[in-house]
C-alpha positions in Angstrom: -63.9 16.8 -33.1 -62.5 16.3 -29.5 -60.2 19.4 -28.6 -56.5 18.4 -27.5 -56.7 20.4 -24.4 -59.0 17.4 -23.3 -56.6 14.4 -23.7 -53.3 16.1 -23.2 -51.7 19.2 -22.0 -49.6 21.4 -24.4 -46.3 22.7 -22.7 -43.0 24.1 -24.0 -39.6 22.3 -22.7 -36.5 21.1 -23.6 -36.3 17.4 -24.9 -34.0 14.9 -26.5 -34.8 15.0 -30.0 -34.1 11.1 -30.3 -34.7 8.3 -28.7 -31.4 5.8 -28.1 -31.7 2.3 -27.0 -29.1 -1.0 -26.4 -30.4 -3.7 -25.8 -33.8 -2.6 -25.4 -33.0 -0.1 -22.8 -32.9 3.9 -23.6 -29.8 5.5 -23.2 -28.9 8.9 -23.1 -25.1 9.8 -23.8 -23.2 12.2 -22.3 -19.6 12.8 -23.9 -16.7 14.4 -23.4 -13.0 14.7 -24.0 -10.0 14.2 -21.8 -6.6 16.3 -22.3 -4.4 14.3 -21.6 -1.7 16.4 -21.5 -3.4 17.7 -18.1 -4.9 15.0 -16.6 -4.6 11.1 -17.9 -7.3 9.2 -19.2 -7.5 6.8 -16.0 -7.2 9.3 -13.5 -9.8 11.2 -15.5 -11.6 8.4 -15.1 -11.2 7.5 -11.2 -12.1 11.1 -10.9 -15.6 10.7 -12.8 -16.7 7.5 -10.8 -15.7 9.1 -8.0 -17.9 12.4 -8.7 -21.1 10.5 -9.9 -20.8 8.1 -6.9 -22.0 11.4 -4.5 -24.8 11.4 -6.5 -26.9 8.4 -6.3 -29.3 7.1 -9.2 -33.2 7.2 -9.2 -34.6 3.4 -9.4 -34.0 1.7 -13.1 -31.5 4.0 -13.4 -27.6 3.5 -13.7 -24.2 5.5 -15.6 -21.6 3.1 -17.1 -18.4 4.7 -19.0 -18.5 3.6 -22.9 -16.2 4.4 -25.4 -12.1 4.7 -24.5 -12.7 3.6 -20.9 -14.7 0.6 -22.1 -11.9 -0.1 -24.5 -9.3 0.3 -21.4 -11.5 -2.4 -19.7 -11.5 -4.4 -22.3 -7.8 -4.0 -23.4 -7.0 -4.7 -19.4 -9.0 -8.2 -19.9 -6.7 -9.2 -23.0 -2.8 -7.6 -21.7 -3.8 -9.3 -18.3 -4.8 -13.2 -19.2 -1.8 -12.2 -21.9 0.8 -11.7 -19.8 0.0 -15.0 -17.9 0.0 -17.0 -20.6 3.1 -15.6 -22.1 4.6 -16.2 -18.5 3.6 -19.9 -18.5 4.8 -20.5 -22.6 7.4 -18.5 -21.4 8.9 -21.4 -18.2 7.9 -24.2 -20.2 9.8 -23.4 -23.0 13.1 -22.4 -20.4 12.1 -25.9 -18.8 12.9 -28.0 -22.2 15.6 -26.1 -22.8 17.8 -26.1 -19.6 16.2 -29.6 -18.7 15.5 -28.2 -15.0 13.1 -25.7 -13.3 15.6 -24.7 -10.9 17.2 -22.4 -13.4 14.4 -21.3 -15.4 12.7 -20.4 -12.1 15.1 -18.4 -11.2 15.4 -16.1 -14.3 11.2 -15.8 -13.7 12.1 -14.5 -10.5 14.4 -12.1 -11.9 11.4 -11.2 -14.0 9.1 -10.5 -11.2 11.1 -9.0 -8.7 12.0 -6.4 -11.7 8.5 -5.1 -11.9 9.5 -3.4 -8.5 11.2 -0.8 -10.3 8.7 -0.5 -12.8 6.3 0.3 -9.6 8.9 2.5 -8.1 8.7 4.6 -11.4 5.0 5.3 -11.6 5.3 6.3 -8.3 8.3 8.7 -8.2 6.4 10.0 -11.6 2.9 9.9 -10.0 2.0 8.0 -13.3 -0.9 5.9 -13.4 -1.1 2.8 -13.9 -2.7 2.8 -17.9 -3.4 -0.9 -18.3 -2.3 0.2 -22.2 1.1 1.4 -22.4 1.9 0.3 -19.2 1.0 -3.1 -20.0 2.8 -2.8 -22.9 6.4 -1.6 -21.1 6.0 -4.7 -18.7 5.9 -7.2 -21.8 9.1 -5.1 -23.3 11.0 -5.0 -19.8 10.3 -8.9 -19.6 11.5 -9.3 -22.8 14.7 -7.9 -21.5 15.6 -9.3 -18.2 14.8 -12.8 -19.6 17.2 -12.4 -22.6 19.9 -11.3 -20.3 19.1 -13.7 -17.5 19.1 -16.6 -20.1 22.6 -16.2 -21.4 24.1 -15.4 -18.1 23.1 -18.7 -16.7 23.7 -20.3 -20.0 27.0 -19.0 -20.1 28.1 -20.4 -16.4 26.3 -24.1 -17.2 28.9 -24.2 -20.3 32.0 -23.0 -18.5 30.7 -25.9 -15.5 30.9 -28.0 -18.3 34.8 -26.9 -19.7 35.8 -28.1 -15.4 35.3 -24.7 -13.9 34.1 -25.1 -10.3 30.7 -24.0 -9.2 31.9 -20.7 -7.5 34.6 -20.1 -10.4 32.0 -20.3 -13.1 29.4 -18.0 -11.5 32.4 -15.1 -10.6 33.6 -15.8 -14.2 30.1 -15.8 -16.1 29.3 -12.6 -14.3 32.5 -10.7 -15.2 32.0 -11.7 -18.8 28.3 -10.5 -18.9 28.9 -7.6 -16.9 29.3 -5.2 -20.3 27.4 -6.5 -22.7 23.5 -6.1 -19.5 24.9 -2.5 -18.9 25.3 -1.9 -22.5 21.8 -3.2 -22.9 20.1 -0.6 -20.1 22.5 2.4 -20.8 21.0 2.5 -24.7 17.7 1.2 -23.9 17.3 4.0 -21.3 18.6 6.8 -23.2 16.8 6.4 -26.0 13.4 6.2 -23.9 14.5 9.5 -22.5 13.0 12.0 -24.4 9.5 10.2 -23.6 9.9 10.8 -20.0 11.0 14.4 -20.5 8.3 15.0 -23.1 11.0 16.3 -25.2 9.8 16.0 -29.0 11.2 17.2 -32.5 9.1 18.8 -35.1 10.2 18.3 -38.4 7.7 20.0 -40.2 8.9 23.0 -38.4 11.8 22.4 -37.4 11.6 22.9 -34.1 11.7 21.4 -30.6 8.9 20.9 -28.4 8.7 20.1 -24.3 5.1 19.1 -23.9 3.2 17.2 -26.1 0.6 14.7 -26.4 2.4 12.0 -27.9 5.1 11.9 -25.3 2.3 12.1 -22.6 1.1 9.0 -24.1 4.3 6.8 -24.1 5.0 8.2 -20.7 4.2 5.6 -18.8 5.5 3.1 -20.9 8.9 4.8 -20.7 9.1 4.8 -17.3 7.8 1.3 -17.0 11.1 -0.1 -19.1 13.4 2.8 -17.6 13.3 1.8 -13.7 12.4 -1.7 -14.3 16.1 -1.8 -16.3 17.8 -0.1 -13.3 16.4 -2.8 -10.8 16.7 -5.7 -13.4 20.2 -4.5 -14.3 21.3 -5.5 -10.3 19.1 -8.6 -10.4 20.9 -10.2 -13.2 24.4 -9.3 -12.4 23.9 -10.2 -8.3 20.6 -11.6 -7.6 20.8 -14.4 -10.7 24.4 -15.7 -9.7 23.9 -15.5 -6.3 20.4 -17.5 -6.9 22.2 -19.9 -9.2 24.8 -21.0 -6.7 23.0 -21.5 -3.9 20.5 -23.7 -6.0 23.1 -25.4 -6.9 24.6 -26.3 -3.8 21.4 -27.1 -2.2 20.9 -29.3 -5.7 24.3 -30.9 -4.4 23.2 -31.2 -0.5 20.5 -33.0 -1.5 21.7 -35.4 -4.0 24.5 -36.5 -1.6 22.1 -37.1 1.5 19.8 -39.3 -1.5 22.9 -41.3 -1.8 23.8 -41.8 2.2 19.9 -42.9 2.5 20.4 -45.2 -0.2 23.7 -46.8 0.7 22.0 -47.5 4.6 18.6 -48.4 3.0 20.5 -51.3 1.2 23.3 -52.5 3.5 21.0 -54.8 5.3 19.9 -56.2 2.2 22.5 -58.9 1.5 21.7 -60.6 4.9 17.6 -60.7 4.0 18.4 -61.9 1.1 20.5 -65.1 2.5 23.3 -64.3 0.1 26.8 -65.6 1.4 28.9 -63.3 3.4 32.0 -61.8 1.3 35.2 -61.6 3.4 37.3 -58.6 3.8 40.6 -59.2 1.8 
């Protein structure tokens, strides 16, 4: 018999009592829980890379965030290549249906410049920017401004098409629409209230509560839709109409200097083709 003492030596220490792998490399795990009532999830986050960047990694070794901020990452892959493509279905569709990209550029415009406020919001707030909810409040805020931007300039091509003139039909389209877009932001942002307050009703206990993790959640969200109304609310009774007529009359400018360049492209034509000479009468 060949003593142990020989081969090895014997020494009391703490130890992983299992051994993890992925993909063929070990792993050890370190969790933890975010309150997101203090501190949200990507800040948390930001916070962590930024700590473990101070401390660098031994050769072979690396740290990569797993669970929730994996599925962040990979919910920020999907909501981003998303939101593209619903852009694009979006302005192909407003193309066949106006017959013009003109117009349905400029209710996409309307669109983007909108997300301003929605910026505006997380910053007055100092709200992250959760790919998530946020993501989420952007599609809904979208949904929004294009709805109202489509029947506004709807509106003013029909009442062109009753004999209005250009400038009568965009004052008169605008007065008409003028109640029904503030309607639509005065309900939508009352309602989302009580997210940005955190205000919350319990109705197990009947009782009101002012911080809680489900409005801390939606937060973002709620502010997202809230200041992106406000901006979108002046971009679709100003911005759109004043966009509309000024496409319009460059639409106009341009289809009557076609028509000059025409008429003096084909004057000299008669003469080179040797046809007779008409005279005056």
């Amino acid at each position: 018999l060949v003593p142990l003492s020989t081969v090895a030596q014997v020494t009391f220490a703490g130890s992983i009592g299992d051994i993890n792998r992925i993909n063929n490399e070990r792993v050890v795990t370190v969790k933890a829980n975010v309150d997101e009532t203090k501190i949200p999830g990507p800040v948390a986050r930001a916070e962590a890379e930024k700590m473990l960047s101070k401390f660098p990694m031994p050769p072979g070794y690396k740290a990569t965030f797993t669970g929730e901020f994996e599925f962040q990452k990979e919910s920020e892959d999907f909501l981003s290549k998303a939101f593209l493509i619903a852009l694009l279905l979006i302005f192909l569709i407003l193309v066949s249906m106006f017959n013009s990209v003109s117009q349905p550029f400029i209710i996409m415009t309307s669109v983007i410049l909108s997300l301003g406020g929605a910026f505006l919001g997380l910053a007055i707030f100092s709200s992250p920017f959760g790919i998530i909810m946020t993501g989420v409040g952007v599609i809904s805020l979208a949904g929004v401004v294009v709805n109202n931007a489509i029947v506004l300039i709807d509106y003013t091509n029909k009442l062109r098409e009753r004999g209005y003139e250009l400038k009568q039909a965009v004052i008169a389209a605008g007065a008409t629409r003028l109640r029904p877009v503030l309607l639509t932001a005065v309900t939508t942002i009352l309602g989302l209230i009580p997210m940005v307050t955190g205000v919350s009703f319990d109705f197990h206990s009947l009782s009101i509560s002012w911080v809680s993790e489900s409005s801390q959640w939606w937060r973002s969200m709620a502010v997202v839709v809230i200041f992106g109304l406000m901006v979108a609310t002046f971009l679709t009774l100003v911005v759109v109409p004043t966009l509309y007529y000024l496409f319009e009359r460059l639409d106009h400018i341009r289809l009557r200097t076609t028509h000059r360049i025409r008429a003096i492209y084909w004057k000299p034509y008669p003469y080179l083709a040797g046809e007779p000479l008409r005279e005056k009468e």
